[in-house]
N, C-alpha and C positions, 0 to 999 in steps of 0.2 A: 449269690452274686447280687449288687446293688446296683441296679439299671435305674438311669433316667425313668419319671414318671410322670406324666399327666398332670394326675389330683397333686401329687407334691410342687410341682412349677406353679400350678394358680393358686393353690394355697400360699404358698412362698410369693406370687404376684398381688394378693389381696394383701398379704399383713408387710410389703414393702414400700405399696402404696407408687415405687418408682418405674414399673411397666404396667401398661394396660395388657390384656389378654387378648392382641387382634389374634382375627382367623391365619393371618400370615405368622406371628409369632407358636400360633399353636400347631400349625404345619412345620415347624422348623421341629417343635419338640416332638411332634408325630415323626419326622425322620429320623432324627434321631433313635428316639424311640426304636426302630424299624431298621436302623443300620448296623452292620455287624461289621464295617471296614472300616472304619475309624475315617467319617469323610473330611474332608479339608472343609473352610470357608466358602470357597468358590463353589466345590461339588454338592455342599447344603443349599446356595444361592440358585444352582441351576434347577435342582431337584423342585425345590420350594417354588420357582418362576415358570415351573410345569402345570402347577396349580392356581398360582397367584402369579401372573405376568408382568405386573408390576410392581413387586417386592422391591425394595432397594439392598444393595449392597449394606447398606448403612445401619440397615433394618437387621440385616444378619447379623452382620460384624457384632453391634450393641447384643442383640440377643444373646447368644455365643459367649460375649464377654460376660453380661449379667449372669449366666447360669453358670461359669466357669469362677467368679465370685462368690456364689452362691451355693456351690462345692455339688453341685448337679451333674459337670461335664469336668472332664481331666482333658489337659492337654498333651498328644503327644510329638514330639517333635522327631522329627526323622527326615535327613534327605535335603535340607532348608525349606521345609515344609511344616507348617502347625495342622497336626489333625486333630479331631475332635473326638474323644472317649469316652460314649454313655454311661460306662461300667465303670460304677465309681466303687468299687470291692479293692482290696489291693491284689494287685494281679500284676504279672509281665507279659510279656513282647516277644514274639515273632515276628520278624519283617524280613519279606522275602528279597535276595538280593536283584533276581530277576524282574520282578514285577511291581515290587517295592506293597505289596500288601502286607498287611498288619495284622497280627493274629491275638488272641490273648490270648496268655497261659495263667493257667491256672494257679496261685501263687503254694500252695501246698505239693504242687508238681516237681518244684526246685526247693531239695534241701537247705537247710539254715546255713548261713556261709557265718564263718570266724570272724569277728571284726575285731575280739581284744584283742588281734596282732597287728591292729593301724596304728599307724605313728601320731602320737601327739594326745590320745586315749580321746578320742572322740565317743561319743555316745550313739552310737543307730538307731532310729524309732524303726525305720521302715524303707526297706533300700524296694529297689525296682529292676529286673535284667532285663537288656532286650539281648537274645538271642537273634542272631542272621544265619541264612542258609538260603532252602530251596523251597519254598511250598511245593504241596500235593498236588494242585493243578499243574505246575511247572514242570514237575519232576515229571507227569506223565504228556505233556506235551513234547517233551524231549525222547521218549518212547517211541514216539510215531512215526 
């Protein structure tokens, strides 16, 4: 699995010359880092403004954008929502219909799907499924 890093973001920061390394930027990548839920915009904002109280939106946003340029973060969209995907490996999705959490799967877990039967002989490098259902915490909250 190829997870956001550290030493790769400031190294990628020195030789781009176009972000400085604040403490508040390297708090974003520390969350990231450290999140397994694919957080939205807003949820890295709050998280980071735990630490740094005055972080700006703006500060996120740019961030978020640079490292998603930068092929550091994947975007996932789900729900009219863009979350954010440290695990830059190819992998898919679980998203819970109830709770709406995001899960990775494993991309080796789901067999190679047929595409010479698409119309028009397109080429696939690398498709993506997200699966929906029930998460494990849901499924046993509904237990109780």
């Amino acid at each position: 699995m190829s997870r956001l890093d550290q030493r790769d973001v400031e190294s990628m920061v020195v030789e781009s010359h176009r972000l400085k390394m604040t403490p508040q930027r390297r708090a974003i990548v520390d969350y990231l880092q450290s999140a397994t839920h694919h957080p939205t915009a807003d949820e890295v904002l709050k998280a980071v403004n735990e630490k740094f109280p005055m972080t700006s939106r703006a500060t996120v946003y740019n961030t978020l954008n640079w490292l998603k340029g930068a092929g550091m973060v994947r975007e996932v969209y789900e729900g009219g929502h863009v979350r954010f995907d440290p695990n830059t490996s190819n992998h898919h999705h679980f998203i819970c219909r109830r709770c709406g959490r995001v899960e990775d799967i494993e991309y080796e877990l789901i067999g190679n799907c047929q595409f010479d039967l698409l119309p028009g002989n397109q080429k696939v490098d690398i498709y993506e499924i997200i699966l929906r259902g029930v998460c494990a915490p849901c499924q046993t909250i509904n237990k109780q």
